[in-house]
C-alpha positions in Angstrom: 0.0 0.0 0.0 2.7 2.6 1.1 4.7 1.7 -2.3 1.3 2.0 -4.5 0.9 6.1 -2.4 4.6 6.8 -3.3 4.0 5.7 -7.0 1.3 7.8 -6.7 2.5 10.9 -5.2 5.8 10.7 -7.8 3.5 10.6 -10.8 1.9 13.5 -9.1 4.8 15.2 -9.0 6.3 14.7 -12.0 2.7 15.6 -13.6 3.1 19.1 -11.4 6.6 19.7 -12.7 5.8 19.1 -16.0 3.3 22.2 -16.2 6.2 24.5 -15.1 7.6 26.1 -18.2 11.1 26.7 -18.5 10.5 29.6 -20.2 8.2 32.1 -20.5 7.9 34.6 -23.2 5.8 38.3 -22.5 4.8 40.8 -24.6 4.3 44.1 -22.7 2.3 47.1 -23.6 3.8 50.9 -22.4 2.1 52.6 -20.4 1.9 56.4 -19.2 2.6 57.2 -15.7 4.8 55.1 -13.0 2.6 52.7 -12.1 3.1 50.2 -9.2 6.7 51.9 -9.0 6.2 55.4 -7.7 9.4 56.8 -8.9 12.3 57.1 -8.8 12.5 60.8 -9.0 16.0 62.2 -10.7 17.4 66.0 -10.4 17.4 67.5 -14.0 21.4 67.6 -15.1 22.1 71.6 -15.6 24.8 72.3 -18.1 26.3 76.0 -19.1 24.6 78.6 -21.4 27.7 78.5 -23.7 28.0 74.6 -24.0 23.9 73.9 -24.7 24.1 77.0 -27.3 26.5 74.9 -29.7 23.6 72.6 -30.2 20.1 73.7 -28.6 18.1 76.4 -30.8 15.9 79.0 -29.7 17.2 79.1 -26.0 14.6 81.5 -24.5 17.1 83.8 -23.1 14.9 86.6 -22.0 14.1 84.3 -18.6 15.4 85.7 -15.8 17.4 83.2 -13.2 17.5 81.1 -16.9 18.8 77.6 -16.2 19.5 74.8 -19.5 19.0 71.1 -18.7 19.8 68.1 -21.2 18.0 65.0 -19.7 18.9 61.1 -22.1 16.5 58.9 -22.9 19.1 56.7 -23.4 21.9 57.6 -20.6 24.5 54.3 -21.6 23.7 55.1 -25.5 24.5 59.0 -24.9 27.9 58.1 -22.8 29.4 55.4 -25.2 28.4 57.7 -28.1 30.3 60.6 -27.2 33.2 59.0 -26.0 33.5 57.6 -29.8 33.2 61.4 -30.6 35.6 62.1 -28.9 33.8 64.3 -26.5 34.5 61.8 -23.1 37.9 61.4 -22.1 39.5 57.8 -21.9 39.8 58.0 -18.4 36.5 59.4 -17.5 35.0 56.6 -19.6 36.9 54.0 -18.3 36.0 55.7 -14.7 32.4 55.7 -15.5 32.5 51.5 -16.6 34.0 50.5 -13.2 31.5 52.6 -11.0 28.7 51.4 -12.9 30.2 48.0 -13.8 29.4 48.6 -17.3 31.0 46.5 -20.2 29.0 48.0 -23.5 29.9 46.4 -26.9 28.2 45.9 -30.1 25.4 45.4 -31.4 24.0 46.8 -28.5 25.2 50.2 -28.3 26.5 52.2 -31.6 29.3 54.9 -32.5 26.5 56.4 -33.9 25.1 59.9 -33.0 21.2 58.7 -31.5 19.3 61.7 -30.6 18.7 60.1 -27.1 19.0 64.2 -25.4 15.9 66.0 -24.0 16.9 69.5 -23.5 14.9 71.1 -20.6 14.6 74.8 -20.1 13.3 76.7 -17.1 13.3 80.6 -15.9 11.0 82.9 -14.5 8.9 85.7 -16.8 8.4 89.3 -16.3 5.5 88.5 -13.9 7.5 85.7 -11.8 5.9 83.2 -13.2 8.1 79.7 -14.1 8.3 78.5 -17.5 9.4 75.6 -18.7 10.3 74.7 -22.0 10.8 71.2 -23.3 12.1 69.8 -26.8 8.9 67.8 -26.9 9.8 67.0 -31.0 13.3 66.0 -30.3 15.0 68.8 -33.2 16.8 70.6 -30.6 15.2 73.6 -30.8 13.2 75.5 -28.0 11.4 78.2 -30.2 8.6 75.7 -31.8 7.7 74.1 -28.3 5.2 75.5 -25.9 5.9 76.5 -22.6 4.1 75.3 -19.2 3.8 77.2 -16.2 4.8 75.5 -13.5 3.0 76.1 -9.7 4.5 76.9 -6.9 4.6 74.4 -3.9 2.5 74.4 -1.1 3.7 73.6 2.4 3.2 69.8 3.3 2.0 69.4 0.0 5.3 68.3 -2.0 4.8 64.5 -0.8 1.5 64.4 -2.9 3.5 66.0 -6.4 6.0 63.8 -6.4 4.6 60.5 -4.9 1.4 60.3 -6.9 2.3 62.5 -10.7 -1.0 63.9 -12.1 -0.8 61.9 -15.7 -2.7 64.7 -17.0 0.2 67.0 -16.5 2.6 64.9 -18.2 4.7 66.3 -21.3 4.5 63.8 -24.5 8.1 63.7 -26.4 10.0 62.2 -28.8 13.4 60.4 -28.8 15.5 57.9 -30.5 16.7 55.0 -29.7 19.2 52.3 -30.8 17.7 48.7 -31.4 20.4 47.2 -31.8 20.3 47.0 -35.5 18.5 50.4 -36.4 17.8 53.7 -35.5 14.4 54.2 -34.1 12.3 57.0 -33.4 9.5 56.3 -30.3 7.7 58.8 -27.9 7.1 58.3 -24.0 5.8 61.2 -21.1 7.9 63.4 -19.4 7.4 64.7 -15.6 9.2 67.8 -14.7 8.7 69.6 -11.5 10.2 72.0 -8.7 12.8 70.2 -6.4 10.7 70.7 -3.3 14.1 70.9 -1.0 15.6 73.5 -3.2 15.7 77.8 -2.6 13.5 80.1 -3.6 16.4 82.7 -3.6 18.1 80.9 -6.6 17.7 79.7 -10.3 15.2 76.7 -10.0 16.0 73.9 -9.2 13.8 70.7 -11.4 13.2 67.2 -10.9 12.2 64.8 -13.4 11.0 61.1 -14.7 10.4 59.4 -17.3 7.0 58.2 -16.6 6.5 54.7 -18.6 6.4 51.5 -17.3 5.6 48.0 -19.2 2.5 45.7 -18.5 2.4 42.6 -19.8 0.0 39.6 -18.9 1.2 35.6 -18.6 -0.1 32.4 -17.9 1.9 30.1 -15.4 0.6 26.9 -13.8 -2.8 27.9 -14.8 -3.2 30.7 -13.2 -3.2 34.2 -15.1 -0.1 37.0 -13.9 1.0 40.3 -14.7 4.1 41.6 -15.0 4.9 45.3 -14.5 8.8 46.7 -15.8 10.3 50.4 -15.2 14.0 51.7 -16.3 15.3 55.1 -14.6 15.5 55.6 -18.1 13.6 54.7 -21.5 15.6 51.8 -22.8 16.4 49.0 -21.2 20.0 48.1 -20.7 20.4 45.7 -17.7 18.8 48.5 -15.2 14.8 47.9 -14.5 12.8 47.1 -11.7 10.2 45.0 -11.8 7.0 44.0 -10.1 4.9 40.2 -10.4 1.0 39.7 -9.3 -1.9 37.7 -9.7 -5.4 39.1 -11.1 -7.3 40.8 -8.2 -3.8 41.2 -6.1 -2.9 44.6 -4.8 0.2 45.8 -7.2 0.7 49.1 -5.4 1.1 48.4 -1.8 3.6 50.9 -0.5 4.9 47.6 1.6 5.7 46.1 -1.3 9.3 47.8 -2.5 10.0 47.5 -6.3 12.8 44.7 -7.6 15.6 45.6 -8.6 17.3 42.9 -11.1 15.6 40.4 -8.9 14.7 37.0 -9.4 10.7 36.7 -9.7 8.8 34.0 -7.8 6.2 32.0 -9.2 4.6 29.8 -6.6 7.9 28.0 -5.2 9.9 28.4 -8.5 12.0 31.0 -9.5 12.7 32.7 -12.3 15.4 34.9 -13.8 15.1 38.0 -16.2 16.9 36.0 -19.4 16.2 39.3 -21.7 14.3 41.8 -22.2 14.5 43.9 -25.7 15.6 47.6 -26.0 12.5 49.3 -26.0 11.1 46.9 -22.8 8.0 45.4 -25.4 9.9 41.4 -24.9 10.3 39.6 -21.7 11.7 36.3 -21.8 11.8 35.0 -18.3 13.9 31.6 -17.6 13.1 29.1 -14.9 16.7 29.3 -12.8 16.6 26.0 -10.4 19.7 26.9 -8.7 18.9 29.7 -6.8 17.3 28.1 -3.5 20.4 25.7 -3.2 23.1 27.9 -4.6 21.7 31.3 -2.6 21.2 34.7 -4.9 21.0 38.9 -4.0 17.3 39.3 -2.7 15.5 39.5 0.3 14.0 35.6 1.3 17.0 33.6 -0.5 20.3 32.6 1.1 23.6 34.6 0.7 26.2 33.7 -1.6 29.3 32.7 -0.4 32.9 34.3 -0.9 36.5 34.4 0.1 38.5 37.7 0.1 41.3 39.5 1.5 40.9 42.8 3.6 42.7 45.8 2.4 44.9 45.1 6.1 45.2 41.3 4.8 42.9 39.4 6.8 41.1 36.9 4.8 37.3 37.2 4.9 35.1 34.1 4.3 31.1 35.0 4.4 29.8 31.2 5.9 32.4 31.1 8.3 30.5 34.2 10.0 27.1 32.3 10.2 25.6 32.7 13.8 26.0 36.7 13.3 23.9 39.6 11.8 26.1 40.6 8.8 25.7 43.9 6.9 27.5 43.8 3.5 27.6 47.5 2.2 28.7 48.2 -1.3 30.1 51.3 -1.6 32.4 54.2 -3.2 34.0 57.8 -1.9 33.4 58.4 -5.2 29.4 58.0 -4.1 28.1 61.3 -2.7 25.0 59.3 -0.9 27.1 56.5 0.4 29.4 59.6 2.0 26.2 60.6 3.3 25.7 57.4 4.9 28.6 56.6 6.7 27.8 58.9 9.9 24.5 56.2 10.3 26.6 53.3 9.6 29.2 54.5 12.4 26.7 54.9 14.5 25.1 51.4 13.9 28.6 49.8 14.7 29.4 51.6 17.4 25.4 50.6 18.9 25.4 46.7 17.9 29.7 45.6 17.7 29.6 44.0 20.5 26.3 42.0 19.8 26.4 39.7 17.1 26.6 41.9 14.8 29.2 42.2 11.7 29.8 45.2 9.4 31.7 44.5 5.8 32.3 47.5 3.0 32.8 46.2 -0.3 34.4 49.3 -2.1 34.3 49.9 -5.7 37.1 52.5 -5.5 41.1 52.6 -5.7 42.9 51.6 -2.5 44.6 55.5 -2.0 41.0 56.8 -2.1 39.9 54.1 0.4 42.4 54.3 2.5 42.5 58.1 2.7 39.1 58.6 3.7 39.6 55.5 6.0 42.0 57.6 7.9 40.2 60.7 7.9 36.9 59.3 8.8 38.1 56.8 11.6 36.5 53.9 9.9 37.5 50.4 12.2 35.2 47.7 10.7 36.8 45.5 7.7 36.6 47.1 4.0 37.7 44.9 0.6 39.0 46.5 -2.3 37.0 45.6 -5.4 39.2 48.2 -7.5 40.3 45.5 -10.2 38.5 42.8 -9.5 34.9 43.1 -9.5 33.6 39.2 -8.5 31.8 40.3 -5.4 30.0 43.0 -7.1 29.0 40.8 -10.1 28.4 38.2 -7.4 25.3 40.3 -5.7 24.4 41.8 -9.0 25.1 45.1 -7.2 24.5 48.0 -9.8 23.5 50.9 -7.7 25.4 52.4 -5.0 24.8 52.7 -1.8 23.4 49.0 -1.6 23.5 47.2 1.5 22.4 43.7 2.6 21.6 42.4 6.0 21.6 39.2 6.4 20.5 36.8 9.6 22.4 34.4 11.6 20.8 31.3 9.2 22.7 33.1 6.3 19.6 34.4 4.4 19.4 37.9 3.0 16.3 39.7 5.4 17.2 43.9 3.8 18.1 45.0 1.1 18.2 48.9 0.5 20.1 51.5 -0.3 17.9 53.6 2.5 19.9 53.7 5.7 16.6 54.9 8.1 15.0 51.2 6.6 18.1 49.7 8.1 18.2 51.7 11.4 14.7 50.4 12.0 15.0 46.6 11.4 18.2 46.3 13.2 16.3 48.2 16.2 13.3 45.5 15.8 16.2 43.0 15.7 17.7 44.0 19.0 15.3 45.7 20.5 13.1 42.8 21.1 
């Protein structure tokens, strides 16, 4: 009898593994607004009068307080192009491809000039009143584009612009993009809007999305999904957040952070981001069955495990430290937020050393830099030095910086963030209890 229920239950099985695809293949539609991702929300990139006159047109220069902007749709395309013009430097290109851990090549990127630039304009008029001009037709020229007034803040009321956009206010434009074959020409929505924490007393200050995001519906076991995808920018290149649910499911619960490069779960399965095209319309999701046993980067999975030196030489190995809160925070003095951070993350040491709790830096950056602001910031827990090689960076996926990852005494990732308050307040719930 017990050899005719295990028959039983492995035909059962195998019936159950069988409907799990390997793959799965989406086709998502674009959609105006942000959608279940709420940001993020970038400050617009000011450049001088002088430089954006050699190649923006009708530059509306009676403004007082006048500031230019040039915004990319296509931020990789934009850097790798001009550094085939000639317009990067060799070291500042190969400076910007270590931070961001970047190694472009072709097809996917082109020594071709892409209009991926947005120029932005903003000043105020005879009356006070803040215009802003946008190339909405992608020509680089102001004079044929209308401008839009933009309100003036209201106390406590900056949370409700820039959390929850009015889609009605949004500014269509056009841009191109490289598809890896071609040149093409698309449109998305623009938000543009005063940088609430800026002063009055200045030029103005802007922030700005792009405010897309993907939908796409999928079948999987039966059972009918959807699948929301954002970039920071309008292409995709490796950078996108993305956000699973089931029909009826709440997709916009603020307890429910966007993922970053993450694996997606399906039931108990997960499944990696194999591809996804230029212009974000193709998903092709791939079943990865290693992840539970091998460990991954996100929140729920074990760590993985590694072996490195200190920059004082003492050899680091992430399972032998099992038993111990560990915070793994990748880093950079290059990175102004993660300068910004280190004051918390002194103070978090100091608070929980002598518990069982263990702080790493993993620091994209030279060793003089390092060691320098070691020195002159009085820095005692253990830092490694991934100037050259970059394994513990590709390891955790890590493409954003600050990004830090707490992880319990079973090993298992329980934060990730790059928000040091989110970190304060689970290590206080940790301790605290």
């Amino acid at each position: 009898m017990k050899r005719i229920i295990f028959i039983f239950s492995l035909i059962l099985v195998i019936n159950i593994w069988g409907q799990i695809p390997d793959t799965i293949k989406i086709t998502t539609k674009c959609i105006k607004g942000l959608g279940p991702f709420g940001g993020p929300i970038s400050t617009v990139s000011i450049i001088p009068l002088d430089s954006a006159s050699t190649f923006i047109k009708g530059i509306p220069d009676s403004l007082s307080k006048l500031i230019i902007g040039v915004e990319h749709a296509d931020y990789l395309q934009w850097f790798y192009q001009n550094y085939y013009a000639g317009n990067i430097s060799k070291e500042y290109y190969n400076s910007f491809k270590r931070q961001w851990n970047w190694n472009p090549a072709s097809p996917e990127y082109t020594r071709k000039i892409i209009k991926v630039d947005i120029p932005i304009a903003a000043g105020y008029d005879k009356s006070g009143n803040l215009l802003l001009f946008v190339d909405k037709n992608n020509n680089y020229d102001l004079s044929d584009d209308k401008y839009y007034k933009i309100p003036p803040l209201k106390p406590g009321k900056y949370k409700q612009r820039f959390r929850k956009i009015n889609v009605a206010n949004l500014i269509s434009i056009k841009y191109e993009f490289w598809n890896g074959e071609n040149n093409k020409s698309d449109s998305t929505w623009l938000y543009v809007d005063i940088n609430p924490f800026a002063s009055s007393n200045k030029a103005p200050q802007l922030q700005y999305a792009f405010a897309q995001y993907h939908l796409g519906k999928f079948n999987w076991n039966g059972n009918n999904y959807f699948l929301a995808l954002r970039s920071n920018f309008v292409t995709f290149h490796g950078h996108y957040y993305t956000k699973v649910w089931q029909k009826g499911d709440l997709f916009d619960s603020p307890s429910s952070p966007p993922n970053e490069n993450e694996l997606i779960k399906l039931g108990s399965f997960y499944y990696k981001v194999a591809k996804i095209s230029i212009d974000g319309k193709h998903v092709i999701l791939i079943k990865d069955i290693e992840s539970t046993e091998k460990g991954g980067n996100q929140v729920g999975i074990k760590t993985l495990n590694f072996t490195a030196k200190s920059i004082t030489g003492n050899l680091i190995n992430l399972d032998s430290m099992r038993g111990n809160y560990i915070l793994l925070d990748f880093w950079g003095t290059w990175c102004m937020p993660c300068r910004y951070e280190i004051p918390k993350l002194k103070s978090i040491y100091k608070k929980y050393r002598k518990k069982n709790f263990i702080l790493i830096g993993i620091a994209n950056d030279n060793l003089k830099n390092i060691d320098s602001f070691i020195k002159k910031n009085k820095l005692d827990w253990p830092q490694i030095l991934q100037d050259k090689d970059k394994s513990i960076i590709n390891l955790y996926g890590v493409e954003a910086y600050p990004t830090t990852f707490l992880i319990n005494p079973k090993g298992e990732i329980i934060l990730k963030s790059s928000e040091p308050l989110s970190l304060i307040k689970k290590l206080e719930d940790i301790f605290n209890k």
